[in-house]
VOKEKE-779049 format. One line per field, with one value per residue (C-alpha): x, y, z. Coordinates in steps of 0.001 Angstrom, whole numbers, plus 500000, padded with zeros to 6 digits. Example, Ala and Ser with C-alpha at 12.3 -4.5 7.8 and 13.67 -1.06 7.14 Angstrom:
<atoms>
px = [512300,513670]
py = [495500,498940]
pz = [507800,507140]
</atoms>
This chain:
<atoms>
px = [487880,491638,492424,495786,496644,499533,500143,502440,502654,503556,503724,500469,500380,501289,498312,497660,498906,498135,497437,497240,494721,494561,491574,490340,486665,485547,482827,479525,479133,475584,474584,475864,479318,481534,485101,487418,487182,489049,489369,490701,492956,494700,495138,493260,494583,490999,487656,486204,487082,483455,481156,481123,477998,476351,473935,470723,472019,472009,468751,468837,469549,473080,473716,472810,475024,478163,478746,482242,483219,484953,484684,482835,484476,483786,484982,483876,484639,486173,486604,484927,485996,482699,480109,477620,479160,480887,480416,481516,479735,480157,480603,481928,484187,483399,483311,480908,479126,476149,474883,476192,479720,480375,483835,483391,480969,483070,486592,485704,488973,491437,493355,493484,489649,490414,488291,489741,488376,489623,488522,489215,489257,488558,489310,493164,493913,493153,493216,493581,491876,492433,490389,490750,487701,488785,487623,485627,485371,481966,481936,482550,484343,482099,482032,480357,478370,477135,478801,481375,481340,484409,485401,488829,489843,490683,493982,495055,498825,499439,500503,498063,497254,493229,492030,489704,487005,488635,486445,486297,485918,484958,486622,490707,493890,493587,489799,490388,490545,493471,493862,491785,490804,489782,487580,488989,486808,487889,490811,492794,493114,493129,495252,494727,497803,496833,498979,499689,498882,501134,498440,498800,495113,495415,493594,493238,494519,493081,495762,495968,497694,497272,496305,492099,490122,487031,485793,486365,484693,483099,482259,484082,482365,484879,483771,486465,486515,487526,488579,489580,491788,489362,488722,486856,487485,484589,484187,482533,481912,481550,480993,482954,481807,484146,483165,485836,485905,487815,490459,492669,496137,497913,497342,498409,502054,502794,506181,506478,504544,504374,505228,505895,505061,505788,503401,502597,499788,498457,499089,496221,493139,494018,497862,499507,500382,501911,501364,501097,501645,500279,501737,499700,500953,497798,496938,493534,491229,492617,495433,493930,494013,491815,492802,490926,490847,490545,486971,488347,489169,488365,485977,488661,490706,487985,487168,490923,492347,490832,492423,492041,490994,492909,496367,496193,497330,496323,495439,494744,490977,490007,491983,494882,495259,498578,497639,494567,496675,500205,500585,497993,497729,496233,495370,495169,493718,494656,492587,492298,489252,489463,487271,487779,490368,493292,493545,496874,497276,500207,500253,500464,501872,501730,503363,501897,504194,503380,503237,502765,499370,498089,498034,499004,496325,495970,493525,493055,492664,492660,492881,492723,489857,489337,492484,496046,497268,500284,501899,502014,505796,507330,506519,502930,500860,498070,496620,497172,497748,497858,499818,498780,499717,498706,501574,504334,508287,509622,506174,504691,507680,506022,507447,505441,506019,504261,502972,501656,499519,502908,503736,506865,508097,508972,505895,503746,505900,504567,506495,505405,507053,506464,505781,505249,502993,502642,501130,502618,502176,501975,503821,505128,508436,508637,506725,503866,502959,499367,500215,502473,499680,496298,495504,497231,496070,498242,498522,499970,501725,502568,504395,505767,508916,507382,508847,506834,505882,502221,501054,498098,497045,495303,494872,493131,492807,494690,493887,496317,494628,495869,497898,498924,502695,503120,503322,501657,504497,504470,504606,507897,510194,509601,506385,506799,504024,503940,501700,501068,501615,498437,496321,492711,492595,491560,492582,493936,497830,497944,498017,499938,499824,500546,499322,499510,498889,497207,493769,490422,491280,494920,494959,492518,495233,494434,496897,497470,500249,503293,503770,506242,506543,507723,509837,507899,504520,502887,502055,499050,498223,499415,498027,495624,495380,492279,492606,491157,492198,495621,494778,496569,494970,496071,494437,495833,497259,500797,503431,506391,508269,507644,507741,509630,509267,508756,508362,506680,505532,502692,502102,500034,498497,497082,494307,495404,495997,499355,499015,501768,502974,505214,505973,506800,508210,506275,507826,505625,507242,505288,505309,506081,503458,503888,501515,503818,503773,507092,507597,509938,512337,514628,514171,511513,508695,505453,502175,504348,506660,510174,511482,515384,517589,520371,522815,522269,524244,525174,526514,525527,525373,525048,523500,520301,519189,518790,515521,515194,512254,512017,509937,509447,508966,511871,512702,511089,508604,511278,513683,512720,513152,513022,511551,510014,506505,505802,507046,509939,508790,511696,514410,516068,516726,517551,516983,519027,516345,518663,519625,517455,519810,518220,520947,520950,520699,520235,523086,520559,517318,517257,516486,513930,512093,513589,511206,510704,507947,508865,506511,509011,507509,508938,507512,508567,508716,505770,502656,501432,503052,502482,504440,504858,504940,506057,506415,509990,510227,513447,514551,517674,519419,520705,524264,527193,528647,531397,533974,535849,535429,532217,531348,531991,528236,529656,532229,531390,532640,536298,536244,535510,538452,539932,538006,539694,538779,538555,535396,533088,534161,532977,529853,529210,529903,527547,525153,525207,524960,522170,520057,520344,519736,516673,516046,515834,513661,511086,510536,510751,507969,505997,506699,504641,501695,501004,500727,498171,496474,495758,495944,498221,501774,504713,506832,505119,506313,504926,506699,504803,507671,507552,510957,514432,516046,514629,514869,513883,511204,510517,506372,505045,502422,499343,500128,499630,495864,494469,491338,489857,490147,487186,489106,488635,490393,489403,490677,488170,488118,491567,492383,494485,494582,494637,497847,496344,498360,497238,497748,501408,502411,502184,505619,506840,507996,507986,508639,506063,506435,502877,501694,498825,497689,497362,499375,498805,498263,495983,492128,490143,489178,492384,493740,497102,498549,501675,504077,507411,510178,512084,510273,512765,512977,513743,513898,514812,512702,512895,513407,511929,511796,511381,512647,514619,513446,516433,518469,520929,521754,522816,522388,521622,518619,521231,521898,518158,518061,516956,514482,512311,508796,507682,504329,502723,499860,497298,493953,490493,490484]
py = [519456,519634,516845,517119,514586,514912,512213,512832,509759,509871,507349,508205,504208,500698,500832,504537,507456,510960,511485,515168,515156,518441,519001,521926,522359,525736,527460,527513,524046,522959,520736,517121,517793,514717,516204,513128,509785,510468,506231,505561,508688,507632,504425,503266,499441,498712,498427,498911,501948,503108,503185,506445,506826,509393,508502,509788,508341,504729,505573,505218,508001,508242,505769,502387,498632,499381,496977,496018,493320,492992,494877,498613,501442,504208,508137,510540,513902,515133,518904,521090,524790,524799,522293,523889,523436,520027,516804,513469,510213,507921,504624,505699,508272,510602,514028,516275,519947,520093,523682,526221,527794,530926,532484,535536,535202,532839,534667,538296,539639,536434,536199,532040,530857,527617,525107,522149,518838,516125,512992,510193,506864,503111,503924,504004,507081,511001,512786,516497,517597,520918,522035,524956,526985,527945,530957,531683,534970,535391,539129,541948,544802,547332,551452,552343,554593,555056,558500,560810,565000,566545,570259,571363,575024,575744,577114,573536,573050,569913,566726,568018,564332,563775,560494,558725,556519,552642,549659,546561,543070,540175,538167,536647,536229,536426,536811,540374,543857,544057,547913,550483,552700,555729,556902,560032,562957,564697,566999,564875,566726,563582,560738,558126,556352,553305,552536,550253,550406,547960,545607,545017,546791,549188,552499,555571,558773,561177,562980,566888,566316,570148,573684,574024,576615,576918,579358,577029,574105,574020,570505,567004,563401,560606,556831,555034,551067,548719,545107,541988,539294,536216,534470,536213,539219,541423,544738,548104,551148,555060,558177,560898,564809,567225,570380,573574,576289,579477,579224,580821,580614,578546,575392,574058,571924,569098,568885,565316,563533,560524,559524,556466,555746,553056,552469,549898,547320,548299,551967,553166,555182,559211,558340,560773,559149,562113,565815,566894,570367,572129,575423,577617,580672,582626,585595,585325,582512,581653,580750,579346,575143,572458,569050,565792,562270,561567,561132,557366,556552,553205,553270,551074,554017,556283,553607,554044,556955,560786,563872,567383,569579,572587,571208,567742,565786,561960,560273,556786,555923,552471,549176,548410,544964,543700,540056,541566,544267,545086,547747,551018,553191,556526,559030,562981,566050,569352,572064,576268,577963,580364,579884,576867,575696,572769,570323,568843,564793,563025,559180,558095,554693,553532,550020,548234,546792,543463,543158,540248,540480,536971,533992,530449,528786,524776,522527,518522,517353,513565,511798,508642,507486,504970,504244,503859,500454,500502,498080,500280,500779,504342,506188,505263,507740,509234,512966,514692,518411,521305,524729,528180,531543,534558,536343,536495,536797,535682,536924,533575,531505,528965,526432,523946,521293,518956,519294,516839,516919,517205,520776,520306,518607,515036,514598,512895,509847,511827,514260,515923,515856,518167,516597,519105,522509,523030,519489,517554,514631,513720,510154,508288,508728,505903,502734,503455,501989,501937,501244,504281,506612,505498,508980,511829,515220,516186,519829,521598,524280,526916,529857,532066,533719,537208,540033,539639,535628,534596,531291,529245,525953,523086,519922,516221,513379,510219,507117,504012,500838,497694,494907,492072,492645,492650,489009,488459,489569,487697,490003,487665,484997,482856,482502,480699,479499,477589,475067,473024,469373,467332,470198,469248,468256,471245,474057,477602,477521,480759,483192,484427,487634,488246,491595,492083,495977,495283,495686,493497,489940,490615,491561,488599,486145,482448,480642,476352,474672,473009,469905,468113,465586,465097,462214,459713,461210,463982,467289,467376,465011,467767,470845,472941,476001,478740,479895,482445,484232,482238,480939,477171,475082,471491,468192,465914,465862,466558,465052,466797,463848,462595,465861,469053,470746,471016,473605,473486,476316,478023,479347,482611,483045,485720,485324,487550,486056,485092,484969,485663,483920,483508,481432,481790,479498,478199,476495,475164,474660,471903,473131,470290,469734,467654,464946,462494,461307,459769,456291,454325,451683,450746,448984,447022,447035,444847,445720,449345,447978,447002,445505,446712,444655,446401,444910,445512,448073,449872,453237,456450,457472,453356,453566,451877,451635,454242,455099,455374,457236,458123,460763,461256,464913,467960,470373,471494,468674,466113,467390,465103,465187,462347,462666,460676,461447,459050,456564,458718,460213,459512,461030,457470,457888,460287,460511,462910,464479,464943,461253,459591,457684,456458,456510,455855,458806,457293,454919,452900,452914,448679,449056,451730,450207,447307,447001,450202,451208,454135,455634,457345,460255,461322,464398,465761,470225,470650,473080,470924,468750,464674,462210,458583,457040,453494,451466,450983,448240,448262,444910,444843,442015,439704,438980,440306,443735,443210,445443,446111,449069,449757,452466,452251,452856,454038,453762,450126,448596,450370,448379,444821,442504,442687,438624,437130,438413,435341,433468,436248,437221,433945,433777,437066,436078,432590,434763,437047,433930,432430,436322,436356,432941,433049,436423,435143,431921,434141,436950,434076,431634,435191,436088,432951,433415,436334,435352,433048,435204,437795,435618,437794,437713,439129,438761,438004,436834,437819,436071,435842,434394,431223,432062,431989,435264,438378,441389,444291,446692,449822,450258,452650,453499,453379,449666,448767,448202,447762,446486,445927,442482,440375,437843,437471,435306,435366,438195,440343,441976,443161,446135,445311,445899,443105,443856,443492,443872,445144,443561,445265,443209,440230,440946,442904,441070,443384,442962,443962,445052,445808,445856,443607,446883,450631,452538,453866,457304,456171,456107,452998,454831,455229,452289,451587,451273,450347,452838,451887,453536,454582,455456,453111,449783,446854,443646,440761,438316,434522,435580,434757,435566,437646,441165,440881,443253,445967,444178,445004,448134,451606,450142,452831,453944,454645,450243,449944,447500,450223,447963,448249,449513,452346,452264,455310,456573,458361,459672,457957,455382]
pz = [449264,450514,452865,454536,457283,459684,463001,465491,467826,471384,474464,476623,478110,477190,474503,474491,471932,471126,467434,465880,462372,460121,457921,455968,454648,452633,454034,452931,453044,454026,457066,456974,454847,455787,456197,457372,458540,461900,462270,459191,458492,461797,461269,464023,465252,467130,465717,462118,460240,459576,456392,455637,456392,459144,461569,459261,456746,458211,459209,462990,465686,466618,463835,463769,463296,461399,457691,459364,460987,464271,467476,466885,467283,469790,469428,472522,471812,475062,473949,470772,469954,467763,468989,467121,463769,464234,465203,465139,464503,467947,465760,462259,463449,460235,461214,459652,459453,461245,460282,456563,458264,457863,457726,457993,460892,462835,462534,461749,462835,462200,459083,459759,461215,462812,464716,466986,468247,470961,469825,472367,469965,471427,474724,473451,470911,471557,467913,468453,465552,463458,460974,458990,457410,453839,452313,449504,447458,448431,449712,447723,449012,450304,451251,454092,452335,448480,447324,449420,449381,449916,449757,448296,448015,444693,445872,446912,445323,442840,445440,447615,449048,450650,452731,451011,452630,452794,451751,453524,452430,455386,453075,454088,452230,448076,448319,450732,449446,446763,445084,444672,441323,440181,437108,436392,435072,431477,432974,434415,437972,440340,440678,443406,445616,447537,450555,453067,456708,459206,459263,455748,455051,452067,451906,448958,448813,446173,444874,443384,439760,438413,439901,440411,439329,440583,438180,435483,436996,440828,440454,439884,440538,440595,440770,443723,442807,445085,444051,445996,444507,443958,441090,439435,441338,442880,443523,445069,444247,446121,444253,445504,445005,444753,445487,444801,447282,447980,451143,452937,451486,454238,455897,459267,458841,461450,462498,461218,458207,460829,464112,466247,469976,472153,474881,477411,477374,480760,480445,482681,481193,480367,480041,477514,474100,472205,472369,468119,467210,463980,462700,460212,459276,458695,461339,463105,462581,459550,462181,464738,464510,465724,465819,465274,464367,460853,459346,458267,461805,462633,465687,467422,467535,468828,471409,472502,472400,472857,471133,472715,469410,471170,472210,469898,472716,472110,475814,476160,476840,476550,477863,475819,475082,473228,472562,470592,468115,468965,466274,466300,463688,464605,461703,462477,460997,461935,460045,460868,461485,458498,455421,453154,455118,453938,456300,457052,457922,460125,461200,464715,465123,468208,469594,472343,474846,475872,479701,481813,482046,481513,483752,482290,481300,482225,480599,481113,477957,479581,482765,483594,485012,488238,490363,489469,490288,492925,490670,488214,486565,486583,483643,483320,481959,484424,482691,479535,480156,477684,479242,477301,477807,475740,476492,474271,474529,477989,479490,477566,478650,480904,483188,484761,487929,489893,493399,496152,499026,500858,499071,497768,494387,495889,497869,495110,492776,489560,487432,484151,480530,477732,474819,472249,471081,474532,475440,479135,480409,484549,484306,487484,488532,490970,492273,494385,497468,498737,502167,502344,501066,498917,497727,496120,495515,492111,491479,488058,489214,485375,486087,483084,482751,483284,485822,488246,486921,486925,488179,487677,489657,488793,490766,490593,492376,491899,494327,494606,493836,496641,495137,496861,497545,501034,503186,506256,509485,512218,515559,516682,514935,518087,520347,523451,524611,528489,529777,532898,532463,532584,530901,529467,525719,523705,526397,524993,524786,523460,520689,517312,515209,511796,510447,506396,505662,502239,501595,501116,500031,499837,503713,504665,506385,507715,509905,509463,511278,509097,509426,511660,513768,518161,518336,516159,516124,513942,515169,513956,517636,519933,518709,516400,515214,514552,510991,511123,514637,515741,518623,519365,521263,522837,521762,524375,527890,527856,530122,531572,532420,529090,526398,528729,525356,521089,518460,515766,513019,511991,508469,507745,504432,502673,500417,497505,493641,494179,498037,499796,502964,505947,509024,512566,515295,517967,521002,524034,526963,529296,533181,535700,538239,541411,540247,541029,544973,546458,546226,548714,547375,550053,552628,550924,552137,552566,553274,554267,556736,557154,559868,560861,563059,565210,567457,570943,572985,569658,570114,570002,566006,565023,560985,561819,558059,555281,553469,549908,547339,543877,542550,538833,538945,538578,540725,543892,543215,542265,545328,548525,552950,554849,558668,561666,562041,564625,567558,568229,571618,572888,570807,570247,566629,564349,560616,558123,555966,552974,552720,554421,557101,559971,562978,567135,569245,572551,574000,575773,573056,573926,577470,576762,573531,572461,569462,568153,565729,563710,560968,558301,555819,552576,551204,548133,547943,545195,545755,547029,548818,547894,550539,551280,554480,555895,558810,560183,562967,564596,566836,568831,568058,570751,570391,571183,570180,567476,569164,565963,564193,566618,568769,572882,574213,577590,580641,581693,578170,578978,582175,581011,580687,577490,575364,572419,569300,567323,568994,568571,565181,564366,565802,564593,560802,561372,562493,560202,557590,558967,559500,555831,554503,557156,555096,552243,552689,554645,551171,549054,551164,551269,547783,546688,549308,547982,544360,545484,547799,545280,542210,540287,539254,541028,537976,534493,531443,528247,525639,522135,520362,522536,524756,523599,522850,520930,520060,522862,522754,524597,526347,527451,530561,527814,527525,531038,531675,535193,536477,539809,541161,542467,544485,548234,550803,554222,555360,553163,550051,548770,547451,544784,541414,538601,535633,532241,529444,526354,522803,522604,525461,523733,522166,524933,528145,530906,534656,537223,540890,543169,546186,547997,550479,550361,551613,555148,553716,551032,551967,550352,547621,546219,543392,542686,539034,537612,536002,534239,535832,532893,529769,528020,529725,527777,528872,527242,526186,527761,531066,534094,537781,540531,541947,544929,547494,548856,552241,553970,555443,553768,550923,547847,545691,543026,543261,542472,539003,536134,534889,537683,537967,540097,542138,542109,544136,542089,542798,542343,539675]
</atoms>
């Protein structure tokens, strides 16, 4: 057995290659003839090699556990010219006979009988397989029948030549028909000349040598051997009988000994292939010729072409067909009617044009199977694709492309190489992206180079497997998200959005919050986040006057291997709300009233006293009017709403009401509205009118005598002394009946260093604690509220104002607490005493000390 191996490596992935194997076996061989090891003749990295043994040899169907060691190896046999004559073993790889071949059977007509085979090797090698079927010399040539009569007229000139009847041997190549011979009789008379068609068959010609005579001998048997050229050579034999007979003296002459024709593949049935003409110069019958195909014709001949016996013209009659025989050889016979006629012979050669007649033929030989990853790099492999045309010349000239669902070349990232013996591979040309598209319908588009081209289609599927590469995108870079001050722990803020186009896990995004801090504390104490939907929610109360604002950002994960991530900003703005009522620092007040002292007969437009509030909140709600609500009637005074100044608008008011009780209203411009009110009693002071610098109250004053200035300057400025240091005494005698009334402090230490000086601290409202006092006097239960501090106090001294009543606005229900004035007060540490209350007249709420504390009026405790 002749083994010849030939590889021929090419890139089909990272860790796959085409391989192409040749083998030859001879025929004849019986069932079970191993002809190659396909795993070991190409070198196969992965898996054992085989044993050499087949399946029934091991024993077990399909073959049973290989001797090797390692991973097995698996061979699939994707395509099989021949299934039913060979196979090969799944595990070993040895490929084998499974019935007696038969050339001759199997390629009748083919000078070379091949068979191929597509192995597809551990999952990473495709052998394309050849193997050629060798002759053997096992046919001897054969006549189609046992003995041959022909008639020749005795008058049949030396050279005379005479068709013989051409043997045929199934066998190819040196084993085929080789020469002919001939056992001559006694006489010598015949010769024979073998010749040569274009196909390379040979056939006799029994050849005249001398003159006949019949009357000498009638009769001549001559033994026609036929031999091929195997070793040793065989042969067959015919017996031709040749009979001599009287004829006419002249036979028909062709024109030409042989002629040649050209004519097209698809020249349609009854299309003229040559009109012959045969002259014989005999008169009569002996004249008259009929023409006709030789008695040696091969019945392919008669199947395609007719001859009229009256005209010899030679019409086409079956299909033409150039890629079966492109050379036709027709023989002809034109004989006269007369007695014993001579035939006469002439060739007809006719050539077949090829015409584009056959479509390119596309065959998968391999595609890859489950989806393409979109991470794949350009120039991975996706199909093997073999491209065939029968045609030949430019007509078998193909060209071949790749087309996409979108119908042009670029719409699919593949493109297709040739590799070699007509053999492409579809590769990509450029990274894929799943999001862009997840399927692609590939076509193979072959056209040849024929006038008009052919085309053929062929088209598969190829879908885009997800990978992680894209990161969750925010809808925005910045979210703002608003919220009213005093909000409810754990209420909705709002929303964010971060959409990742991938697919499955690799889509899935979960949201967390980064971490950060406002001011001092984390941000994990102002706000959470839903991982799974975005939604923020608050976890405490916020306070405008405290936090007006802070950002803070929110990470979005994907849940692919690497994940991928991003982040987006988040800024909550807090909303003021008017939860902060007025609070009135000037005059100061107790139990809600002031009393104001004016001189009498001050003039029209006299600054009775000004009227001072603070209101923590902003804006509209921060932004405050002043107004008389009650004891008025009379239009006596006027108050500017803006600042709050309290002025005379009657030149008399003393004579009409010389104590006045006005009730004063703040109200701050929040929705809704929160106010203040107090008590404003105004006295007219007895006394003289300082006349400097004061307004006339009417005519009278211009007609009193003009009164040294001096003396009631004087008394003026004593009693002026003596209003104040009166003042004075009176808050500070009430200052301490008050502390004992309601048993708290007005001013309260607490020192937990022992005094002397430290270092300041800031508080804040959360350290304040208050609790309802049970102490009564005997005026009845007081509403008042007790200060507790809590355990950071102990290091942080802090002054405390408060009041002993409600408001006048407030009902009973309502509690007063404390509330620092400035989110930063410090005081330092070792001092005692007590706030002042605002005197004096038009005095300023900007003169307020900044370390005092602010009472505001809340709702129920």
């Amino acid at each position: 057995m002749y083994l010849s191996i030939c590889c021929f490596f090419f890139c089909w992935a990272p860790a796959l290659s085409l391989k192409n194997l040749n083998y030859s076996v001879p025929e004849e061989q019986g069932a079970g003839t191993v002809i190659g090891n396909i795993g070991r003749d190409a070198r196969l990295a992965a898996g054992a090699a085989g044993g050499g043994m087949l399946p029934a040899e091991r024993g077990l169907p399909g073959g049973g556990p290989g001797g090797g060691r390692g991973p097995k190896s698996t061979f699939r046999v994707l395509e099989n010219s021949a299934p039913h004559l060979l196979d090969v073993d799944g595990e070993s790889g040895l490929l084998y006979t499974k019935q007696r071949i038969d050339r001759e059977a199997l390629c009748r007509r083919s000078a070379k009988c091949q068979l191929s085979l597509e192995v597809f090797a551990n999952d990473q090698e495709i052998c394309m397989i050849k193997v050629e079927i060798q002759d053997l010399n096992d046919n001897a040539p054969s006549f189609p029948s046992d003995q041959v009569d022909m008639d020749i007229s005795e008058n049949a000139a030396p050279g005379t030549r005479f068709p013989l009847t051409s043997a045929h041997d199934p066998d190819a190549g040196d084993n085929g028909l080789r020469t002919y011979l001939l056992t001559r009789d006694d006489y010598g008379l015949f010769s024979l000349d073998v010749k040569s068609r274009g196909d390379g068959t040979k056939f006799p010609e029994l050849v005249i040598q001398k003159p006949l005579d019949r009357e000498e001998q009638s009769h001549h048997t001559l033994v026609l051997t036929a031999l091929d050229g195997g070793d040793p050579p065989r042969s067959g034999t015919v017996q031709i009988n040749v009979r001599l007979i009287d004829s006419n003296d002249n036979s028909p002459i062709f024109e030409a000994a042989s002629y040649v024709v050209e004519l097209p593949e698809n020249a349609p049935l009854g299309t003229a292939v040559i009109d012959l003409n045969a002259t014989d110069a005999d008169e009569g019958t002996n004249g008259e010729v009929l023409y006709s195909f030789s008695g040696y014709a091969p019945e392919r001949v008669r199947d395609l072409f007719s001859i009229d016996p009256q005209s010899g013209l030679i019409r086409v009659k079956g299909n033409l067909d150039y890629e079966e025989s492109g050379l036709i050889e027709i023989d002809v016979q034109a004989r006269d009617l007369g007695p014993n006629p001579i035939p006469a012979h002439c060739k007809v050669t006719v050539r077949l044009i090829d015409r584009n007649d056959n479509a390119p033929t596309i065959g998968f030989v391999s595609v890859r199977q489950g989806a393409l990853s979109e991470a794949a790099p350009p120039g991975t492999v996706i199909a093997l694709v073999r491209v065939t045309d029968r045609d030949s010349g430019k007509n078998g000239q193909l060209q071949c492309r790749v087309l996409g669902s979108g119908g042009g070349p670029g719409a699919v990232p593949f493109t297709l190489e040739e590799n070699y013996d007509n053999f492409y591979t579809v590769v990509t040309d450029r990274p894929l992206d799943r999001e862009a598209q997840d399927e692609y319908n590939v076509t193979i588009v072959a056209r040849d180079g024929g006038n008009p081209p052919l085309n053929s289609t062929k088209s598969f599927s190829v879908r885009i497997l997800d990978e992680n590469d894209n990161p969750p995108r925010f809808s925005k870079n910045l979210y703002v998200l608003q919220v009213p001050e005093n909000n409810i722990p754990g209420e909705y803020l709002g929303s964010v959005l971060a959409q990742d186009p991938d697919l499955g896990q690799n889509g899935t995004v979960s949201y967390s919050i980064l971490p950060g801090h406002v001011g001092d504390v984390s941000i994990y104490t102002y706000v959470s986040v839903n991982p799974t939907n975005g939604a923020i929610y608050a976890l405490r109360s916020f306070n405008y006057e405290q936090t007006k604002h802070f950002e803070f950002r929110v990470l979005a994960k994907d849940s692919g291997s690497p994940h991928r991530e991003s982040n987006a900003t988040v800024r909550v703005t807090v909303l003021d709300v008017n939860d902060n009522a007025p609070l009135i620092v000037l005059p100061a007040l107790i139990n809600d009233t002031a009393e104001l002292q004016v001189p009498r007969n001050a003039g029209v437009g006299y600054p009775v006293g000004t009227v001072r509030a603070l209101d923590s909140d902003f804006g509209e709600s921060g932004r405050l009017t002043y107004e008389i609500v009650e004891g008025n009637e009379e239009h006596l005074f006027e108050m500017d709403p803006t600042s709050g100044e309290i002025r005379t608008l009657h030149p008399y008011w003393e004579e009409l009401s010389p104590v006045a009780e006005l009730v004063v209203k703040v109200s701050d411009h929040g929705k809704p509205s929160l106010s203040a009110v107090a008590k404003l009693i105004v006295r007219a002071l007895a006394g003289p009118l300082p006349e400097a610098g004061e307004p006339q109250m009417n005519g009278e004053q211009h007609r009193r005598p003009h009164w040294d200035l001096s003396l009631p300057l004087i008394v003026t400025l004593s009693t002026v002394s003596i209003i104040l240091l009166a003042a004075m005494i009176t808050i500070a005698v009430k200052c301490k009946r008050e502390n004992k009334e309601i048993r708290t402090y007005n001013c309260r230490i607490a020192d937990g260093s022992g005094g002397g000086k430290g270092k300041k601290k800031k508080i804040s409202k959360n350290d304040i604690m208050l609790v309802p006092s049970e102490g009564e006097d005997s005026r009845g239960p007081l509403n008042v509220m007790n200060v507790v501090s809590s355990p950071s106090l102990a290091t942080s001294p802090m002054y405390f104002d408060y009041q002993t009543r409600l408001p006048l606005s407030s009902p009973r229900s309502e509690v007063m607490y404390l509330k620092p004035a400035s989110n930063n007060l410090t005081v330092p540490q070792g001092h005692v005493g007590c706030h002042t209350s605002f005197t004096g007249q038009g005095t300023n709420a900007s003169e307020a000390p900044p370390s005092r504390m602010s009472i505001i009026q809340v709702g129920d405790f």
